[in-house]
C-alpha positions as CSV (number, residue, x, y, z in Angstrom):
1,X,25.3,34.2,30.3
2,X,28.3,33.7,27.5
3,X,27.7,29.9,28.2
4,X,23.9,30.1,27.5
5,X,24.4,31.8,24.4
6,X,26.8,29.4,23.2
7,X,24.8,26.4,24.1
8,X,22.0,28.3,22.1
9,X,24.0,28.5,19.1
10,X,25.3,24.9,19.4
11,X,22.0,24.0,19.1
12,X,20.9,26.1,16.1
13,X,24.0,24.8,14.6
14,X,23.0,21.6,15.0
15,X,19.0,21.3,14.3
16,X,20.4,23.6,10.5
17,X,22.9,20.9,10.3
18,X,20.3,18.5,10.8
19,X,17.7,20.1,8.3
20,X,20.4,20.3,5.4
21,X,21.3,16.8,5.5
22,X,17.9,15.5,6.2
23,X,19.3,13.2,9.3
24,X,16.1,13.3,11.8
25,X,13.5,13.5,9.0
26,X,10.4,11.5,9.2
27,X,9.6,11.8,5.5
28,X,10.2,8.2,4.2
29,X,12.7,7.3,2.0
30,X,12.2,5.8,-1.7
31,X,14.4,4.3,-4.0
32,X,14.5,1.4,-6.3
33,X,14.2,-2.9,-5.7
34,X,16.8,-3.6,-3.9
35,X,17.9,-7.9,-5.7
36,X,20.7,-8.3,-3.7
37,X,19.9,-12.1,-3.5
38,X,19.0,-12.1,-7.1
39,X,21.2,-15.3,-8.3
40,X,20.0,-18.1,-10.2
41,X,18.7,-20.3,-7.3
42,X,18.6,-17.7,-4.6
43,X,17.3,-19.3,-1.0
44,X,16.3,-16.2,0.9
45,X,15.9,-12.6,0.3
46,X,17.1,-9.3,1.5
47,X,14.7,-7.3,3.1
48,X,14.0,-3.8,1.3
49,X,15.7,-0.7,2.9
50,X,13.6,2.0,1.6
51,X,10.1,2.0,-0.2
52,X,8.6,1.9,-3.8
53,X,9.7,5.7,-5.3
54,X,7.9,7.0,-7.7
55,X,9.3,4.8,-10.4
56,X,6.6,2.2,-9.1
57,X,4.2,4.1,-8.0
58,X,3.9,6.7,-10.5
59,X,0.7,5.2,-12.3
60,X,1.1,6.4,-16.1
61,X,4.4,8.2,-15.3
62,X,6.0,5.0,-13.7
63,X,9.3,3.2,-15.5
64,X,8.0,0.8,-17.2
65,X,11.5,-1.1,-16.9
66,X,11.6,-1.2,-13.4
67,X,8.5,-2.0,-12.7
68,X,8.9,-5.0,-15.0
69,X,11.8,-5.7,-13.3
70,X,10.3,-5.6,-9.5
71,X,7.2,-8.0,-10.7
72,X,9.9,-10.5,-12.1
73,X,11.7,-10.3,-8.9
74,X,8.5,-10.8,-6.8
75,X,6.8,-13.6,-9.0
76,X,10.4,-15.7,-8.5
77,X,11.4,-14.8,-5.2
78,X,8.2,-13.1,-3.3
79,X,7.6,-16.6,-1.2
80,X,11.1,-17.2,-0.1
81,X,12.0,-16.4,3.2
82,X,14.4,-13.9,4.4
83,X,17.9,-14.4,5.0
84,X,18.2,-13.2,8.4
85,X,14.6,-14.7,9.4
86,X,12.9,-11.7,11.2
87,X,9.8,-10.8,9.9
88,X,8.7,-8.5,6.8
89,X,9.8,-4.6,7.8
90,X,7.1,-1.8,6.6
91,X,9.7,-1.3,3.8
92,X,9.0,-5.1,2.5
93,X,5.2,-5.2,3.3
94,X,5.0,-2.1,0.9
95,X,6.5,-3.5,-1.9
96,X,5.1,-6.6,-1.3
97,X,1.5,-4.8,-1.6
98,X,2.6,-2.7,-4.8
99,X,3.4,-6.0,-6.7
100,X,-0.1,-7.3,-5.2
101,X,-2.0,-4.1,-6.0
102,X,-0.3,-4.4,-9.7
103,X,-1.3,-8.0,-10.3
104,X,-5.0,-7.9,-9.3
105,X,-7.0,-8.7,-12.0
């Protein structure tokens, strides 16, 4: 009986540890461009670890800096491969569409 409860409280332990560091979540992450292969005569690109924040997509409200910055990025280096060759992640394919959305005319 002593064990059960203490397997029990383990657990809550755990799933409250869980919930106050957000580990297990299945909200997506956001965050800003990541240019890691942003050198003058880059041949490959790192793919994008989290997706547009708000930043980007915050219509009238977005940074108008970054999202200068992301459309540079994209116009020079959207086309190049990336480094590791595996395919576009749902992280890249989102940016990727942001920049296409914002350049429609």
């Amino acid at each position: 009986m002593a064990s059960r409860a203490r397997t029990r409280w383990a657990t809550l332990f755990v799933l409250g540890a869980l919930a106050l560091t957000d580990c297990g979540s299945s909200a997506a992450r956001t965050g800003a461009l990541d240019t890691t292969s942003d050198s003058k005569k880059p041949t490959c690109r790192t793919h994008q670890s989290v997706l547009p924040s708000q930043d980007y997509t915050g219509g009238s409200d977005a940074k108008t800096l970054a999202v200068l910055a992301m459309m540079k990025y994209y116009t020079a280096k959207g086309t190049l491969p990336f480094c590791d060759t595996k395919p576009a992640t749902a992280q890249d394919i989102a940016w990727a569409k942001l920049y296409t959305n914002l350049t429609k005319p």
